[in-house]
VMD Tcl script that draws the C-alpha trace (Angstrom):
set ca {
  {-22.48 -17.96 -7.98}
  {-19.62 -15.23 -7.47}
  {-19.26 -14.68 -3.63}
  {-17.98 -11.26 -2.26}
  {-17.28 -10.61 1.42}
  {-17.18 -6.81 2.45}
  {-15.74 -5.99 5.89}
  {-16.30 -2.46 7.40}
  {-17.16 -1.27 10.73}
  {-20.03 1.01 9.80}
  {-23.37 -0.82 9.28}
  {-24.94 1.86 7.17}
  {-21.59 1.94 4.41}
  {-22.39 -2.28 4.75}
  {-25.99 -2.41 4.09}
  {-25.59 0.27 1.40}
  {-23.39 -1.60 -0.48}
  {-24.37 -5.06 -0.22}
  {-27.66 -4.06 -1.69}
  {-26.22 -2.01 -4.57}
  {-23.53 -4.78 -6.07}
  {-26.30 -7.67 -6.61}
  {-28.36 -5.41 -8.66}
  {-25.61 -4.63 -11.02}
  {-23.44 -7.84 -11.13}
  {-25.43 -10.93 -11.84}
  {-25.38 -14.40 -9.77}
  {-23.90 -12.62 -6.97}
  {-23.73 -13.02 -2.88}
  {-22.65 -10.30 -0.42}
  {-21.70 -11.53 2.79}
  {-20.87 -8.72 5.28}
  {-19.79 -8.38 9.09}
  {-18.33 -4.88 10.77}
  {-14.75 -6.77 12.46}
  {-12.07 -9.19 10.87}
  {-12.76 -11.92 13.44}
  {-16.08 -12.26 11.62}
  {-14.52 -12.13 8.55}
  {-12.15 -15.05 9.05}
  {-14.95 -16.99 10.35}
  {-16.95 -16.45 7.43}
  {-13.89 -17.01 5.16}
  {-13.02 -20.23 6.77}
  {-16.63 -21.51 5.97}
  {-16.14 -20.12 2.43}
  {-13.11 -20.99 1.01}
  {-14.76 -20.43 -2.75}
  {-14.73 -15.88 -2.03}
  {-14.05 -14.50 -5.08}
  {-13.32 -10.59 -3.74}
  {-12.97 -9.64 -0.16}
  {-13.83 -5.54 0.33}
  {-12.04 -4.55 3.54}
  {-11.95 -0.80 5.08}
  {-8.21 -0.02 6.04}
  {-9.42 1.46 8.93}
  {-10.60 -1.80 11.03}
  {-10.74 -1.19 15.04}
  {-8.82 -4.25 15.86}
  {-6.46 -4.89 12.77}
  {-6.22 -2.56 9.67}
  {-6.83 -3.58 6.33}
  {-2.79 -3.68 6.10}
  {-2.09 -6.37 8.64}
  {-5.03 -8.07 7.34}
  {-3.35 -8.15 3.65}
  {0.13 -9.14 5.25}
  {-1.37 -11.93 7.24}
  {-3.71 -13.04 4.02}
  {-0.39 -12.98 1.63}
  {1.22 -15.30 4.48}
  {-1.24 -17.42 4.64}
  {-1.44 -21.11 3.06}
  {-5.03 -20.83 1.03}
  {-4.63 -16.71 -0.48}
  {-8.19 -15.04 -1.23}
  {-8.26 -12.04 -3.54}
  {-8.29 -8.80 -1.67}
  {-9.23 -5.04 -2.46}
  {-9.13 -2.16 -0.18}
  {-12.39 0.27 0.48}
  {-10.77 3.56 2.08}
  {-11.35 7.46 2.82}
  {-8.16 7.87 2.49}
  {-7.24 9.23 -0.62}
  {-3.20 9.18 0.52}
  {-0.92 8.07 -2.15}
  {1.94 6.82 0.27}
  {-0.95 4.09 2.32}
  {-2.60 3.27 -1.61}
  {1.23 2.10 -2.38}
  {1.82 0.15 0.48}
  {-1.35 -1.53 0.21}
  {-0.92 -2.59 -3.66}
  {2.71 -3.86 -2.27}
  {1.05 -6.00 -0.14}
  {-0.81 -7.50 -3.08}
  {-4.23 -5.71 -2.61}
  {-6.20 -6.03 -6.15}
  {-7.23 -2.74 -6.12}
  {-8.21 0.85 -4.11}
  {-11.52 2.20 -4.09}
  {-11.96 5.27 -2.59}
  {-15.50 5.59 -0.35}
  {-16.54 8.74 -2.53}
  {-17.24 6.95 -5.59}
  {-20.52 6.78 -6.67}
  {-22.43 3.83 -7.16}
  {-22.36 3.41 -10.59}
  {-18.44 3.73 -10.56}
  {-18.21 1.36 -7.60}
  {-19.71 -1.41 -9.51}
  {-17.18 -1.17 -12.50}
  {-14.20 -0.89 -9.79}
  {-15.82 -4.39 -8.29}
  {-16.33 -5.80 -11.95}
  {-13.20 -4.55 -13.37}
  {-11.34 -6.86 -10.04}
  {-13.44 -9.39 -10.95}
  {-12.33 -9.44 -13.98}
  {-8.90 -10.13 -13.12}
  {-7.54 -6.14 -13.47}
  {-6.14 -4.15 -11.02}
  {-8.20 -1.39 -10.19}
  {-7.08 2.35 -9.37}
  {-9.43 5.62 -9.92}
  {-7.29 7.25 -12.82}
  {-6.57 10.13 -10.94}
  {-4.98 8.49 -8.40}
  {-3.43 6.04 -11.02}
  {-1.62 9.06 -12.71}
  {-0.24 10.33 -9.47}
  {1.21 7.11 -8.80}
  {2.93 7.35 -12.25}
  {3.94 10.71 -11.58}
  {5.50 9.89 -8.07}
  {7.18 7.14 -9.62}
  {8.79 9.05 -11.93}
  {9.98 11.64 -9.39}
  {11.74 8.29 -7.72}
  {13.25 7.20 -10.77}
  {15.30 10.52 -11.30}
  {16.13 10.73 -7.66}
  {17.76 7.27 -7.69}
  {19.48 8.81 -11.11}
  {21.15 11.57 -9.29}
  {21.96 9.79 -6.57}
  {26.06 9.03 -6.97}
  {27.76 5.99 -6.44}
  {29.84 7.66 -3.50}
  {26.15 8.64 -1.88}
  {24.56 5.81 -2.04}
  {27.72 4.09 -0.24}
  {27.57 6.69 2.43}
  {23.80 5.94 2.37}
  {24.31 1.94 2.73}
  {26.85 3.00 5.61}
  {24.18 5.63 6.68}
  {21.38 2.50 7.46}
  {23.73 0.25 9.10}
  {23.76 3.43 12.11}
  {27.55 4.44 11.81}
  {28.76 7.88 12.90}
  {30.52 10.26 10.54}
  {33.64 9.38 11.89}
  {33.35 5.76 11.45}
  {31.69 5.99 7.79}
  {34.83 8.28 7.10}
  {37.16 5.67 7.88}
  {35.66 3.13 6.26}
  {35.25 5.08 2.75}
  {38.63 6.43 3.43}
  {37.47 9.86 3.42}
  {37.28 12.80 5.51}
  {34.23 13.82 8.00}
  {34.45 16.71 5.98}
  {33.26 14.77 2.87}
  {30.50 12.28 4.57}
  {29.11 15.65 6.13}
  {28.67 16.66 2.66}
  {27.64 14.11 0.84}
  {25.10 13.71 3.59}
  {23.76 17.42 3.08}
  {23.23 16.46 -0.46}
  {21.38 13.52 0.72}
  {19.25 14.98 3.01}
  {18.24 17.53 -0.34}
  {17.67 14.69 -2.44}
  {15.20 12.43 -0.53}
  {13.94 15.65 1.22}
  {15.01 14.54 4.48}
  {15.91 16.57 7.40}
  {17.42 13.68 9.74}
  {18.75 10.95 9.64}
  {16.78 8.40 10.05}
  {14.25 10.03 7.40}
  {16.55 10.12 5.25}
  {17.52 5.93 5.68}
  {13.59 5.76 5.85}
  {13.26 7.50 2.43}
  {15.44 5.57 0.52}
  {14.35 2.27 1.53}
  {10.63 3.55 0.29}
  {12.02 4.30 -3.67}
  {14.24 0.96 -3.16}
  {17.63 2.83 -2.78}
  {18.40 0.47 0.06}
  {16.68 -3.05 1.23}
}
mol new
graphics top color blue
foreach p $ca { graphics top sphere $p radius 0.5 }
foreach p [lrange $ca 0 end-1] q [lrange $ca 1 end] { graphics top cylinder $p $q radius 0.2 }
display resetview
């Protein structure tokens, strides 16, 4: 018997879908409950859940924290996120946190029985529109980090640890002159307009750690 728990806080998305899955996936068993302190009851008393369907938008702890604390944890259950959000920045952070898969709300039944099947199956699921973005945004990193010189990504490094202008000049042996432009072309490159955008930025494409 396959066991699936799906966490959201609206009743009506919960009912729909518990109702839907068993009629398309065999020797199945929904379990459902609208907070995350219901779910870890629940997932205590089943430690056999194959899938657990969480909404990112929880009222006491997002579906993010809830990954994080899962991936911490001693006994790891298989996780996919359920989400509105169609944002490309939140799907990435959530796969980093070792989420099996996104499925956006506004799929139709049909195609939110293969996403659940296709997890189940041991893939990693993404819509392929959003799939392609990803690719697409990923290349857009990978050129970034290529035009990104060896002197900027020093001032960069220099850049996260807080210094001033003055102090990164005397450390690279430079002028302020020189830091203030390799900074501008910086701030262009990761489309920043401050500082600590700019820090924040890199860190996201893996320029810094």
């Amino acid at each position: 018997m396959l066991k699936i728990l799906l966490i959201d806080d609206h009743q009506l998305f919960l009912d729909g879908v518990s109702q839907i899955l068993p009629l398309h996936i065999p020797n199945l068993d929904v379990f459902t409950c609208s907070s995350v302190d219901k779910a870890q009851a629940i997932m205590s008393q089943h430690r056999d859940i194959d899938l657990i369907l969480i909404d990112l938008e929880m009222p006491e702890i997002g579906g993010i924290a809830f990954l994080a604390k899962n991936i911490h944890a001693s006994d790891v259950q298989p996780i996919a996120v359920l989400s509105a959000s169609q944002d490309i920045a939140v799907i990435q952070h959530v796969l980093q946190h070792g989420a099996l898969g996104f499925i956006p709300k506004t799929l139709g039944s049909e195609d939110l029985v293969d996403a659940v099947q296709s997890i189940l199956n041991g893939n990693i699921f993404l819509p392929a529109h959003i799939k392609r973005q990803i690719e697409e945004l990923s290349q857009d990193h990978e050129q970034t980090v290529k035009d990104i010189t060896p002197r900027q990504l020093e001032v960069l490094s220099l850049l996260s640890k807080g210094l001033t202008n003055c102090k990164i000049a005397e450390s690279m042996f430079i002028s302020e002159h020189t830091v203030k432009s390799h900074i501008k072309q910086l701030f262009q490159k990761l489309d920043a307009d401050n500082r600590l955008a700019c820090v924040t930025r890199a860190k996201e494409i893996g320029l810094l750690s």
